[in-house]
N, C-alpha and C positions, 0 to 999 in steps of 0.2 A: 504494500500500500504506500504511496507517493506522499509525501507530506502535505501537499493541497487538502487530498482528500482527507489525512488527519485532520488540518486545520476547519475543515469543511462540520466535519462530526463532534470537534471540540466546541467550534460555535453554534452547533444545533444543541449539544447540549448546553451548554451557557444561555442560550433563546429558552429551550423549555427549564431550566432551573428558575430564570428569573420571572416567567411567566408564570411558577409555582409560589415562589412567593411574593409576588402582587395576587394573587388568588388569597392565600392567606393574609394577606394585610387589609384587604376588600373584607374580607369574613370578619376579621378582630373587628376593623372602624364599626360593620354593620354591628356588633354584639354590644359595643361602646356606648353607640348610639342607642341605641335601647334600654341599657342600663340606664344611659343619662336621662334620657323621656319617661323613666318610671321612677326616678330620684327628684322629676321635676316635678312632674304629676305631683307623688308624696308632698312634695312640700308646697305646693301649690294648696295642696288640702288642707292642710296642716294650717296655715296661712288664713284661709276661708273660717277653718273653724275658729280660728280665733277674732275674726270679723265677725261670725255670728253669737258668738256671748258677748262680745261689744255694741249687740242691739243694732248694729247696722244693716238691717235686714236685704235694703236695696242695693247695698255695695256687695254685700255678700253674696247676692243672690244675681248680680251681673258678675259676679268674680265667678262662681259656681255654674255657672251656665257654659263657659267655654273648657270648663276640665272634669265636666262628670259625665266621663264616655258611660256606653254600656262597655261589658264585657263582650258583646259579639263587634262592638266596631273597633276596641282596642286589638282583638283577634283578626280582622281585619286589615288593621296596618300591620301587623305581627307577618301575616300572607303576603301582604303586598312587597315588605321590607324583604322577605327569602323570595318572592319571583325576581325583583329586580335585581340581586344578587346573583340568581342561576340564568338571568337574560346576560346580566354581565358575564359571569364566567362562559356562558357560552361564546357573547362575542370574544373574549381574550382568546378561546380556545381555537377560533375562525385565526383570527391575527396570528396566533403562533403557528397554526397548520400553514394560511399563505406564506409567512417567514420561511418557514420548513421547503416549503416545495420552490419557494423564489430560490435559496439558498442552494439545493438539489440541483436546480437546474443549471443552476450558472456552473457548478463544480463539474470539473473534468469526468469523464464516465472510464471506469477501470475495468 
């Protein structure tokens, strides 16, 4: 084997390594980000309820009106957050195959 074509197989795997962990670092942000919308939520509530022992019923009660999901629309954005994740991984998974085959082609045939 010719060292192009080593150089050839060293950079396909350097393309899918690094496409593995941009996969993983999309996954961690998406988990981050959910944590942090369930940390805000909480205190958001947390916040409200102490609006309402302070008798402000109508500030309480516009505060309370944009953070008391049901549980099937919080389930909702829970779906939505994993399909956009697996739309993305899929298009990287497109980008890395073109990479792949553009790469292939241009490499000398042995």
């Amino acid at each position: 084997m010719d060292g192009t074509r080593l150089d050839a197989e060293r950079l396909a795997g350097e393309i899918s390594h690094a496409y593995e962990r941009l996969s993983g670092t999309r996954r961690e942000l998406v988990a981050a980000t959910d944590a942090l919308s369930d940390h805000e939520r909480g205190a958001k509530v947390e916040n409200a309820d102490t609006l309402l022992e302070a008798k402000n019923e109508r500030t309480a009660s516009l505060y309370l009106e944009g953070i008391l999901d049901t549980p099937e629309h919080s389930e909702l954005l829970s779906a939505k957050r994993r399909t956009e994740l697996a739309h993305y991984e899929a298009r990287l998974e497109v980008e890395r195959l073109e990479l792949l085959v553009r790469l292939l082609e241009a490499s000398p045939r042995s």
